[in-house]
Residue, then its C-alpha position, 0 to 999 in steps of 0.5 A: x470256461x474257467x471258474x475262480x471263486x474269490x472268498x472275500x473273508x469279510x464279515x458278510x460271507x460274500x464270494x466274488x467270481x471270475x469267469x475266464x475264457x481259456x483262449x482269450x484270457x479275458x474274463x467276466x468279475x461277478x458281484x466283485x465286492x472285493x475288487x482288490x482280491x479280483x484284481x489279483x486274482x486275474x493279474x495271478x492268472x493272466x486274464x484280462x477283466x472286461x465285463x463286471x456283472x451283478x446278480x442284483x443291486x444290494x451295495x455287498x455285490x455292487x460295491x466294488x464296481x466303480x473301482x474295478x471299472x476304473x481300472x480295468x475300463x470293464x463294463x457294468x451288465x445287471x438287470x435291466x430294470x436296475x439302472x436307477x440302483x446300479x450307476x453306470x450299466x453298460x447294459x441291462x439284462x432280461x431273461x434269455x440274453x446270452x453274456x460273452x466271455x471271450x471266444x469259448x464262455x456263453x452264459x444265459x441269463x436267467x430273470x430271478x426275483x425274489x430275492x429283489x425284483x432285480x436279480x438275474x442268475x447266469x447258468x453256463x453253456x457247458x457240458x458241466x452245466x454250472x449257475x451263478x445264483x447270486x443271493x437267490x440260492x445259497x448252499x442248503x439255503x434260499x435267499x431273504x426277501x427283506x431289502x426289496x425282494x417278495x418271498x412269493x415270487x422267490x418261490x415262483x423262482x425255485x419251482x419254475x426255474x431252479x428246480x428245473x435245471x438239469x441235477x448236474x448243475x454246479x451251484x455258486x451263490x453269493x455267500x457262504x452260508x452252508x454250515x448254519x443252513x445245514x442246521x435250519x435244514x436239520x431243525x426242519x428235518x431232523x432225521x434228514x440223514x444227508x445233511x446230517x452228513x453234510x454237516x459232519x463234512x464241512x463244519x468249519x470248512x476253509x471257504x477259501x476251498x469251499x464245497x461247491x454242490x450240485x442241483x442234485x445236492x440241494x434237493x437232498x439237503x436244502x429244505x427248500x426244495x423238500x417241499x413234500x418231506x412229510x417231517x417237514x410238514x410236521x414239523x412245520x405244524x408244530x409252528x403253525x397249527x392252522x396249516x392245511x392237513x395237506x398243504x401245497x408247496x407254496x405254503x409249505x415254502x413260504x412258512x419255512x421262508x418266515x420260520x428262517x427269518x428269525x431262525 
C-alpha cells in the first residue's frame, strides 16, 4: 500500500489522499476536495484514479467528486446511509465491508458517527496498520459534532472503536489541525509534558510534509483520549463546578468536547 497525502493549502486546512496499489498503479482518491491536486498527484506517479471515497458528506470532502469522476470515470463509495447528501454513489458502505485497491490494498471500513451519522473511517490490512479517520480524529484533536453529528455517539466512537486499534496505527485525518489542538490540549492539561514537546517540534510546520502520528501518540497528546488525567478533571471543574467528584469518562469527554467548541 502506498500512501500520498495531498496538502490542500486552502483556507479549511483540508487534506486529500491517494491510496496506491504497488502492482497495479491503481488507486483510491479520499475526500479529494482538490481534485486538480489528486489528478496531478497520480499522473506524477503513474497510478490510475479509480475509486473516490468520502469519509463523510460535508461539501469540503465531497466537493471535488463530480470533477475527479468526470475525468477519471472513478466511482463514488461513501456511507450507506449517505446517498440523499452524496449524488451519485456508486456504492454504499457500512461497518465490516472491505474497499479493494488494486491486487495488494484491503482497507476495512469502519462505521464512524459522530462527527455526522454518516461517516466512515478506512483502517488499512497491512503489517503498519494505518486509519483514514476523516474529520472524526484529527491530530490531538476530536471532530466537531455541529452540521449533523452528536457528540455522545462520537464518544462512543473514540472508546469502543478508536481506542481499540492496535497503538501502532498511523493516523490520516481530514485536517490539519495539530498546532491549535496541541494548545486546548495544553490549556486542558498544562503540565502534559508530551504535548508541550509536540508543540515546540511542529509549531509552523510545513503541511506539505506533515508529522504524521500514531494511536499511541494520541493517547499521550490528545486529550481526548486522557479521560482519567486527573488535571484534566481539575481543570475541568474549574469550568463546570457541579461535575461529579469522580466523573465517568463520557462526561469527562462530552465537557471537554463543549469546552473546544467555543475554544
Amino acid at each position: 500500500m502506498i500512501v500520498k497525502q495531498i496538502w490542500t493549502a486552502n483556507a479549511y486546512r483540508n487534506f486529500n489522499y491517494l491510496i496506491a496499489c504497488s502492482e497495479t498503479g491503481e488507486a483510491l482518491a479520499i475526500d479529494p476536495l482538490d481534485h486538480e491536486k489528486c489528478l496531478k498527484a497520480a499522473k506524477d506517479e503513474g497510478w490510475t484514479i479509480t475509486q473516490i471515497l468520502n469519509t463523510h458528506e460535508h461539501r469540503d470532502h465531497t466537493g471535488g467528486n463530480d470533477a475527479l469522476a468526470a475525468k477519471t470515470g472513478a466511482k463514488i463509495l461513501a456511507h450507506k446511509n449517505a446517498r440523499d447528501s452524496i449524488p451519485d454513489m456508486a456504492r454504499g458502505l457500512g461497518a465490516g465491508d472491505i474497499v479493494k485497491v488494486g491486487k495488494t490494498v484491503e482497507l476495512e471500513v469502519m462505521d464512524t458517527p459522530g462527527h455526522t451519522m454518516c461517516h466512515v473511517c478506512l483502517r488499512s490490512h497491512t503489517d503498519q496498520p494505518a486509519l483514514f479517520c476523516g474529520d472524526t480524529l484529527f491530530n490531538a484533536g476530536a471532530g466537531n459534532c455541529h452540521n449533523g453529528g452528536h457528540p455522545a455517539e462520537l464518544y462512543k466512537t473514540f472508546d469502543e472503536q478508536l481506542a481499540k486499534l492496535p497503538q501502532s496505527t498511523l493516523i490520516y485525518p481530514g485536517h490539519d489541525y495539530i498546532e491549535n489542538n496541541l494548545r486546548f490540549t495544553l490549556d486542558r492539561e498544562p503540565d502534559n509534558k508530551s504535548a508541550a514537546k509536540m508543540l515546540d517540534k511542529l509549531a509552523g510546520q510545513d503541511p506539505s510534509k506533515a508529522y504524521v502520528s500514531t494511536l499511541e501518540v494520541e493517547g499521550e497528546i490528545n486529550t481526548f483520549f486522557r479521560l482519567t488525567s486527573p488535571t484534566v478533571i481539575a481543570r475541568l471543574r474549574q469550568a463546570f463546578p457541579d461535575l461529579p467528584e469522580k466523573p465517568d469518562q463520557r462526561t469527562v469527554f462530552l465537557k471537554l468536547r463543549e469546552l473546544r467548541n467555543s475554544w
